[in-house]
C-alpha positions, 0 to 999 in steps of 0.5 A: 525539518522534523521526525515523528515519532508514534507510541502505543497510539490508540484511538478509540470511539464509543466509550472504548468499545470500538478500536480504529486504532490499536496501538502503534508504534513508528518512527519517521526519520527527518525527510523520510517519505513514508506511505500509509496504506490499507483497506479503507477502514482501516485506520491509516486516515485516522492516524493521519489526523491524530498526528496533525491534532484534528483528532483527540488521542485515546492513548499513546503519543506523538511526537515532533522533533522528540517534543510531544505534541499531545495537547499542542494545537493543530495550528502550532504543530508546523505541519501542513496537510493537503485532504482529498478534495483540495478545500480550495476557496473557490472566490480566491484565485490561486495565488490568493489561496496559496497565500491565505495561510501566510496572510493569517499569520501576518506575513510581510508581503514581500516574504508573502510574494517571494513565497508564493512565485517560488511554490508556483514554479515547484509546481509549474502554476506561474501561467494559471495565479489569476485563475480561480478553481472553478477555471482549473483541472482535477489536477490543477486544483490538486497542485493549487492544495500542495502550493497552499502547504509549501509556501507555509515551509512546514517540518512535515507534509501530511498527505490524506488520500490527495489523488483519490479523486484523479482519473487514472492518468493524471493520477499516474503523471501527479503521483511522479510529480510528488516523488520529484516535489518530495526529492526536491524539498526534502521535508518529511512526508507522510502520504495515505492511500489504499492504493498499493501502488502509490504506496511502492512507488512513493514510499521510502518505506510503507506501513501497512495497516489492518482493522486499525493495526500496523501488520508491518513497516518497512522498505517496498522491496521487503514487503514485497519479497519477505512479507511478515504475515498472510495479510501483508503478502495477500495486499500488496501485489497485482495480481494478488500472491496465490495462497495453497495449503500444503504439509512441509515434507522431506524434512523441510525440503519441499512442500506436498501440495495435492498430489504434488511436490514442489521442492523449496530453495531454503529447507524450512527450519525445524519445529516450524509448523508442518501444516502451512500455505505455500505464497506464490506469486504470478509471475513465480509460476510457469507452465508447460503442456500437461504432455510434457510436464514432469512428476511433482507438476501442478495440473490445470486448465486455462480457464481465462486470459487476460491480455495487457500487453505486453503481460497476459494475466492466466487464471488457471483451475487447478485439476487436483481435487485434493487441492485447496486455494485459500483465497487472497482478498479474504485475507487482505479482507480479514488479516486472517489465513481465513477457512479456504471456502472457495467463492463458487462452490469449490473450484479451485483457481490461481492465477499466472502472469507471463508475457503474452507471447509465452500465455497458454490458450484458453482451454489448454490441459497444462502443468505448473511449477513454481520457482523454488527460491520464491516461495514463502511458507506461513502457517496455515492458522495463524497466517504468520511467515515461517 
């Protein structure tokens, strides 16, 4: 098995005028799965290749079990790699494609064999060998790939985008299969996607990536709950965090946002930035009659409901026209705190999540409050947490 290990990597195009990545620094601890995830662009893929050697390093190092493999050929690093439209030879049967890595290396047949019958039952293949892709599903085909890299018994396994090209089921069933292939085999994994889903299901711990930028590395339950900056937090969840600009009140105890109140579960430290934008997530907010609301309250009417059962997803415009919504897909966009322009000319909309049982009706005058233990505070013009 093997760690890798990353140092100020860089990778530059254009003579040194466009960065796809800026210098990051990882490490992936032996038979750890670790997941890269971004906005397309923003350099996961490329980092990808530049550990496996299909891509020249501009700066920085990797390395292999503590050796560095800068100048190491693709082909001598020991890792396998599975890319996004399988590269499968579609003349070969299965079994002739698992196998073609190891013929070229000069294997004896029988180790070729035994290597092969043991990577079709991993993967439940034994009933399709004689087949040839053209006779097999996206999936099939996608299994037929991670054969082709297990049979090589590889320190790592380097997973570019490889459920991209799935329907949405079968990207479900196949995303639960490399979780059980991965606890079974042990080897180090690092798997590329955009889809932040994949990325908190499957990841020991997940890097997340902007404009070729690690923004932070860690556990999904750590980017999800304490997420370091405005991008992080604005990326990873569904439906996405509700960013409001507000001002830290009361010595820190709470957070003035419109004409509202809304009390903190932690004072927030002193000297930290007055002007902030309060996190909320969905499913952090909860709602009531405007009638019975009490004082601090945020007022809204339900603008759009949205049922899939057993959750609604509420989109709420806010009836304050002292509030201001800074939205989350320009931040996932931007990796910035961005300038707060709503998209439709100054309505100001957040999102709720409850069961569909408990959602409001379409129309409906009511008032939001949040709970006050899940709210993350980051500064209003850098994006970073307080």
């Amino acid at each position: 098995m093997g760690s890798i290990t990353l140092r100020d990597l860089s990778k530059t195009y254009g003579g040194g005028t466009v960065a796809a990545v800026r210098s990051v620094d990882l490490d992936i601890e032996d038979g750890e799965f670790v997941v890269f995830v971004g906005p397309s662009g923003c350099g996961k893929s490329t980092l990808l290749r530049m550990i496996a050697g299909l891509e020249k390093i501009s700066g920085g190092t990797v390395a292999i079990n503590g050796k560095v493999v800068n100048e190491v050929a693709s082909r001598n690093r020991d890792i396998a790699m599975v890319f996004q439209n399988y590269a499968l030879y579609p003349t070969m049967t299965v079994r002739q494609n698992i196998a073609f890595a190891l013929e070229l290396r000069k294997f004896p047949q029988a180790a070729i064999d035994e290597r092969v019958n043991e990577a079709a039952r991993i993967l439940d293949l034994k009933d399709l060998l004689d087949r040839k892709p053209g006779q097999l599903s996206g999936g099939q085909r996608q299994r037929v790939a991670m054969g082709r890299a297990i049979v090589r018994h590889p320190q790592a396994f380097l997973l570019d985008e490889p459920l991209s090209n799935l329907d949405a089921k079968l990207r479900v069933q196949l995303r639960a299969e490399l979780g059980r292939l991965h606890q079974r085999l042990g080897v180090t994994t690092i798997h590329v996607t955009h889809d932040q889903v994949e990325a908190m299901t499957l990841g020991n711990r997940v890097a997340v990536f902007s404009r070729g930028t690690l923004q932070q590395y860690d556990t999904p339950k750590n980017l999800y709950e304490a997420p370091k900056n405005l991008f992080v937090a604005g990326f990873i969840g569904s439906p996405a965090m509700n960013f409001l600009e507000g001002a830290l009140a009361g010595d820190g105890a709470f957070v003035r946002i419109g004409a509202a109140e809304i009390g903190l579960g932690t004072r927030a430290k002193a000297g930290q930035s007055e002007r902030v934008l309060a996190g909320i997530r969905p499913e952090h907010l909860s709602w009531r009659p405007r009638a019975e609301a009490a004082a601090g309250a945020l007022p809204g009417t339900v603008d759009f409901v949205e049922s899939i059962e057993p959750e609604a997803y509420v989109t709420i415009v806010l009836d304050d026209p002292s509030i201001r919504v800074r939205q989350a897909e320009e931040a996932a966009a931007n990796g910035s705190a961005g300038n707060g322009a709503s998209p439709d000319g100054g309505v100001q909309r957040i999102q709720m999540r409850v069961s569909s049982r408990a959602a409001p009706a379409l129309g409906q005058k009511i008032a939001l409050t949040a709970d006050p233990d899940r709210i993350r505070l980051f500064d209003a013009v850098s994006g970073a947490a307080l």
